[in-house]
C-alpha positions in Angstrom: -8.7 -19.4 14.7 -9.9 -20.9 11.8 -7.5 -21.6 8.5 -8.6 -21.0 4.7 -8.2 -24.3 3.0 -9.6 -23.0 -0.2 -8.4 -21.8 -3.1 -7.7 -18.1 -3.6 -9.5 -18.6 -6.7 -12.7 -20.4 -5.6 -16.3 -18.9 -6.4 -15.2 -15.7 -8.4 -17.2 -12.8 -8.1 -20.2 -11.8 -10.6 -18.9 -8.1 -11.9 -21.5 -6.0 -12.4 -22.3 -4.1 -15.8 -23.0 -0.2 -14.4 -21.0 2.2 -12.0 -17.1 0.7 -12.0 -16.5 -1.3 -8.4 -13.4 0.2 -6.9 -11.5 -1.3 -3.6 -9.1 1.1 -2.4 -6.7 -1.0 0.0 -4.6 0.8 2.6 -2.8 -0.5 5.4 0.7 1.2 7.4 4.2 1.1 6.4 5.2 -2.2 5.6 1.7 -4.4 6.5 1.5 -6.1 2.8 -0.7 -4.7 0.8 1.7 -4.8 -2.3 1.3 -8.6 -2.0 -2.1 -8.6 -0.6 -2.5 -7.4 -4.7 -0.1 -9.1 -6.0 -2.8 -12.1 -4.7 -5.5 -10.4 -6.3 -4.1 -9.9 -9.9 -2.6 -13.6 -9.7 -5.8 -15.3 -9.0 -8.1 -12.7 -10.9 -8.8 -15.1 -14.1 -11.1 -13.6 -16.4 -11.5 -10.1 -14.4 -10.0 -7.1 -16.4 -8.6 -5.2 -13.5 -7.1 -2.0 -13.4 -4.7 -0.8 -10.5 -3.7 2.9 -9.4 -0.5 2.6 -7.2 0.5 5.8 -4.6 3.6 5.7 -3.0 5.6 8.3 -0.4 8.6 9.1 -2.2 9.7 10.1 -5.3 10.3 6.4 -6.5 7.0 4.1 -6.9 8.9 0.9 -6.3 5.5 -1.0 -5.7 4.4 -0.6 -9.4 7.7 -2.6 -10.3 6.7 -5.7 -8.3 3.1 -5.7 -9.7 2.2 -8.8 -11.4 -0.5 -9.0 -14.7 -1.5 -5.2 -14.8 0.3 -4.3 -18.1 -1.1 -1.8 -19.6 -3.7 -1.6 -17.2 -1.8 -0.1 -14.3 -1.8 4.0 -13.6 0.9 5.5 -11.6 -0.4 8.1 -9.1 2.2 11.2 -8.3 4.7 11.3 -5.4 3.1 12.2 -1.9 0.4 11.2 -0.3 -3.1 11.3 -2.8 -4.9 11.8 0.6 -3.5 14.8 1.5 -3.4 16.9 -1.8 -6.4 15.5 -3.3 -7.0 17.8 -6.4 -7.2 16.9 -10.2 -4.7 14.2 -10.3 -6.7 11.3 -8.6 -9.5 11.8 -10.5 -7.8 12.4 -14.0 -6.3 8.7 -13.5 -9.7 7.3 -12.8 -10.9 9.2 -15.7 -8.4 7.0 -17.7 -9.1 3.9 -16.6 -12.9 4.6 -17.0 -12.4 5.4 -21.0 -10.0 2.9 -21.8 -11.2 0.8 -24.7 -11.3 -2.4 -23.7 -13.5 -2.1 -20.4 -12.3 -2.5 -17.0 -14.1 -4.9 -14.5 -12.9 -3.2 -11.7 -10.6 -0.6 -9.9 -8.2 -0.9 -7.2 -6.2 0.9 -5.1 -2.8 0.7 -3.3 -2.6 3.8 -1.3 0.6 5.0 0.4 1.4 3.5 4.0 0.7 7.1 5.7 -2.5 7.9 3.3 -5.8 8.5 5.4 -8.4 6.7 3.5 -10.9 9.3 4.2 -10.2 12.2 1.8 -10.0 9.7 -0.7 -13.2 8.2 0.0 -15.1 11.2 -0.4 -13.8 12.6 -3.9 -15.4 9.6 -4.9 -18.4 10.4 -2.9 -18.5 14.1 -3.6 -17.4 14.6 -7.2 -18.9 13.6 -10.5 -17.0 10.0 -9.7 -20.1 9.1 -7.3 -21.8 8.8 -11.2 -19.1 6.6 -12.4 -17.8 4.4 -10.1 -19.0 3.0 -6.4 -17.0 2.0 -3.6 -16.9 -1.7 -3.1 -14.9 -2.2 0.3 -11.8 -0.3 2.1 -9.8 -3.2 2.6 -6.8 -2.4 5.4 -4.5 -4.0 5.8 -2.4 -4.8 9.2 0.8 -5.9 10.2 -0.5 -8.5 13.2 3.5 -8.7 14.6 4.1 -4.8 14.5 0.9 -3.4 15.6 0.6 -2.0 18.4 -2.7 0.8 19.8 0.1 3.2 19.8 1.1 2.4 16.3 4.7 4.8 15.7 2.0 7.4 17.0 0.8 7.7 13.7 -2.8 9.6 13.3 -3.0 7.4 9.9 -2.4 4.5 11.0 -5.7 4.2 13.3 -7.3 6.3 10.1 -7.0 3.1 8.4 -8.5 0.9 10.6 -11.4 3.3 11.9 -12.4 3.7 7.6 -11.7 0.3 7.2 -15.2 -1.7 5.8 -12.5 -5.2 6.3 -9.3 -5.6 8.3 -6.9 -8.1 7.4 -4.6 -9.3 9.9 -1.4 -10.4 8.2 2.0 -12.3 8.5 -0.2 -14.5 11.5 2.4 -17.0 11.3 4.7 -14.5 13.0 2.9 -14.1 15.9 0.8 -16.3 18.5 -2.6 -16.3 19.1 -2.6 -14.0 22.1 -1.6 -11.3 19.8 -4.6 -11.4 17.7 -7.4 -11.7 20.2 -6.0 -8.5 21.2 -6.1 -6.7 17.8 -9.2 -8.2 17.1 -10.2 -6.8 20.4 -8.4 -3.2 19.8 -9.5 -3.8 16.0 -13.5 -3.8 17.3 -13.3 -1.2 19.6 -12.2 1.3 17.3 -14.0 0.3 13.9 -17.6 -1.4 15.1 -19.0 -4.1 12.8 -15.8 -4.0 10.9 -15.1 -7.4 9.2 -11.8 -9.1 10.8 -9.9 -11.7 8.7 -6.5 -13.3 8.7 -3.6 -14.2 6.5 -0.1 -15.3 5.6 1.2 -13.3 2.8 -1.9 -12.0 2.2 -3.9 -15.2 0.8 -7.3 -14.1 1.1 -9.7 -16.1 -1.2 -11.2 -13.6 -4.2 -14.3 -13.7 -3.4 -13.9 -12.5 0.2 -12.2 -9.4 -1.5 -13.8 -8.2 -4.7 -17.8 -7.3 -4.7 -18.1 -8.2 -1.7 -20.3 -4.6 -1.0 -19.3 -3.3 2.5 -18.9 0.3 2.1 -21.8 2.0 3.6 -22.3 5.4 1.3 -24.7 7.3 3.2 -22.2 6.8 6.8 -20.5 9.6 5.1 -22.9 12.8 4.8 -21.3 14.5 7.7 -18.0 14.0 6.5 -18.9 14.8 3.4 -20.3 17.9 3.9 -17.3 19.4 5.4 -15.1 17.5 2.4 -17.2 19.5 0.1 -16.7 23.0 1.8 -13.0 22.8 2.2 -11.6 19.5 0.4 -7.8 20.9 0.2 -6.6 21.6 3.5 -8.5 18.8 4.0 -5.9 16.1 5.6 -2.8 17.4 7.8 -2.0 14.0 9.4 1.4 14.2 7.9 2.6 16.9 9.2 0.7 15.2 12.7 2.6 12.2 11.9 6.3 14.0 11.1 7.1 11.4 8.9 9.5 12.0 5.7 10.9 9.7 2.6 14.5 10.1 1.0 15.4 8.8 -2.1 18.2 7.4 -3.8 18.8 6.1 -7.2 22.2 5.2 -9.3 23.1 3.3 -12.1 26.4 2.2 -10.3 26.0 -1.5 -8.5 26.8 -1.6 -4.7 29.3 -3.5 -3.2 27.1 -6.0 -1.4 29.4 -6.2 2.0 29.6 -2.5 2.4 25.9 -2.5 2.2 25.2 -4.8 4.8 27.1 -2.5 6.7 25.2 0.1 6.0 21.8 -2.2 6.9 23.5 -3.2 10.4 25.5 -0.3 11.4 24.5 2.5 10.1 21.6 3.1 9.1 19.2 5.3 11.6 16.9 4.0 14.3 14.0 6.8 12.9 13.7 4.4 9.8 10.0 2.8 10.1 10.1 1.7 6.1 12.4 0.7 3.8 12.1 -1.1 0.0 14.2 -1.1 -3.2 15.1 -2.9 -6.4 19.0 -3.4 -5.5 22.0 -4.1 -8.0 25.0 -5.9 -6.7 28.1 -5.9 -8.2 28.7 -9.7 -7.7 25.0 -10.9 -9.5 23.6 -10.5 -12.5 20.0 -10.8 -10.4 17.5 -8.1 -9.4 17.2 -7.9 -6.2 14.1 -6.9 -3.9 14.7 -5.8 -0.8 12.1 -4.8 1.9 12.6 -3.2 5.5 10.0 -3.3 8.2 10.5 -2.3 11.7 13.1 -4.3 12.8 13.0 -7.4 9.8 14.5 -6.8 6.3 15.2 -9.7 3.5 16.3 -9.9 0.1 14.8 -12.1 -2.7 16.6 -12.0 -6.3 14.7 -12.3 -9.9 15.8 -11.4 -13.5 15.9 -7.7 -14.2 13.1 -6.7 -16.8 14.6 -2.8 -17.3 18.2 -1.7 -17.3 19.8 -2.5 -14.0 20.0 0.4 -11.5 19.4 1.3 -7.5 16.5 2.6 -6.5 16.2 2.8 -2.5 13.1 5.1 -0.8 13.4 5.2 3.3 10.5 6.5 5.1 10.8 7.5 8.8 11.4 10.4 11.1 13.8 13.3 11.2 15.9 11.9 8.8 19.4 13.4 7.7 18.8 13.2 4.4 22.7 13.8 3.2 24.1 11.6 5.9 21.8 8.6 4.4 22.6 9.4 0.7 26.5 9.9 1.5 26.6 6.7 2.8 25.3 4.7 0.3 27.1 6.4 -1.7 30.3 5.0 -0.2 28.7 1.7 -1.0 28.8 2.2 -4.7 31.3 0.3 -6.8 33.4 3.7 -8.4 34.9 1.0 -11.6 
């Protein structure tokens, strides 16, 4: 397995003028692509780069631990864009195309559960296909997780079978048995698809951006149905089972009670957790990400009013048992 030794920033790409480059970057619950971005827009230089963000619940954490978007960032509705693909998705690309100052490129972040496909083809089969072409699907995977029966999740081999480049991450977790075999598993599903690696998604630019994988015309057939029935499209979610519940509160937790919560109580049917966490005994922000069976914490200052926001993606999930109990981890002053 060979290492990259270069910088992430070495030999930019050469934008071109007409028809807006978009990379739409997908990847399951928790395989990086948030930081596989966050890579992107810290190493992007001169590119003007706008970013749509999708998230599974009714709090878009991600777009909160974006870096260098500013007022080039768009927040997509709640739910899954793939699955209720109507006039929102393309409205925001609308925005992005007649912004003032033009944008370079387009990308982005889908939910963990999206299929990439529906979303593919409204920009094949709408008046986008004028506007804008598809660079790459970029998808992202999480090389100690993975497994060919993925949490049994339609979506998550959706992702790799659309995907034009496959990025194994977090590597360093993992030996090297593991990836010949998602190479391997990786090939047999999506042929010809390009297979790279990573830790903490550090990809080199120019390996992601113009880089001109996506094959257009591989699409008629798909198309052709998209075109004839585009909103019932997608029912992999309701394949898949998988829910999100929210909580948000301006009250700071009591940071034993929840570590309590984290280790004792909370349910086994949680694939997915992330937040922006106040404690009552810091004046930090805190960042907190679950996957599978690893969660951490990392602190930074606060750049809005200090709150909780939580989202927790899994399976048959009691809503009100979850939400009580962090309640009970509140600080009632």
């Amino acid at each position: 397995m060979n290492s990259l030794t270069f910088s992430l920033s070495d030999t930019l790409p050469t934008i071109p003028k007409t028809g807006m480059p978009v990379t739409i970057i997908t990847g399951f619950l928790g395989s990086g692509k948030t930081t596989l971005l966050n890579q992107i827009l810290d190493n992007k230089e001169g590119l003007k780069v706008a970013v749509l963000v999708n998230e599974f619940g009714d709090i878009n954490i991600d777009s909160q631990l974006l870096v260098s978007v500013e007022e080039d960032m768009v927040e997509l509705g709640n739910g899954c864009i793939c699955c209720t693909i109507n006039d929102s998705l393309i409205e925001a690309v609308y925005r992005v195309l007649e912004k003032e100052n033009k944008v370079d490129y387009l990308i982005i972040e889908t939910t963990g559960l999206a299929d990439p496909l529906p979303i593919i083809l409204t920009f094949l089969g709408t008046e986008l296909k004028f506007l804008t072409r598809i660079d790459s699907i970029i998808t992202v995977v999480d090389a100690e997780t993975f497994t060919p029966e993925h949490f049994n999740s339609d979506a998550a081999l959706s992702q790799i079978r659309y995907g034009d480049m496959v990025i194994l991450n977090k590597i360093d977790r993992v030996k090297s048995l593991k990836i010949k075999e998602l190479e391997k598993f990786i090939k047999n599903i999506k042929f010809g698809a390009r297979i790279l690696t990573s830790e903490y998604g550090k990809v080199p630019l120019n390996f992601l951006l113009d880089i001109g994988l996506t094959q257009e015309d591989s699409y008629q057939t798909q198309l052709r149905n998209f075109q004839r029935d585009h909103k019932d499209y997608s029912h992999h979610l309701e394949t898949d089972g998988f829910m999100a519940v929210s909580f948000m509160s301006d009250k700071p937790f009591d940071v034993e009670k929840f570590e309590y919560f984290l280790t004792e109580q909370m349910p086994l049917e949680v694939f997915r957790a992330k937040g922006i966490l106040r404690f009552s005994n810091s004046e930090l922000r805190h960042i907190f990400q679950l996957s599978g069976p690893r969660y951490d914490l990392t602190a930074d200052e606060w750049e809005n009013a200090p709150s909780n926001q939580l989202v927790f993606i899994g399976r048959n999930l009691d809503k009100k048992a979850i939400i009580s109990q962090l309640n009970d981890c509140l600080v009632i002053s």
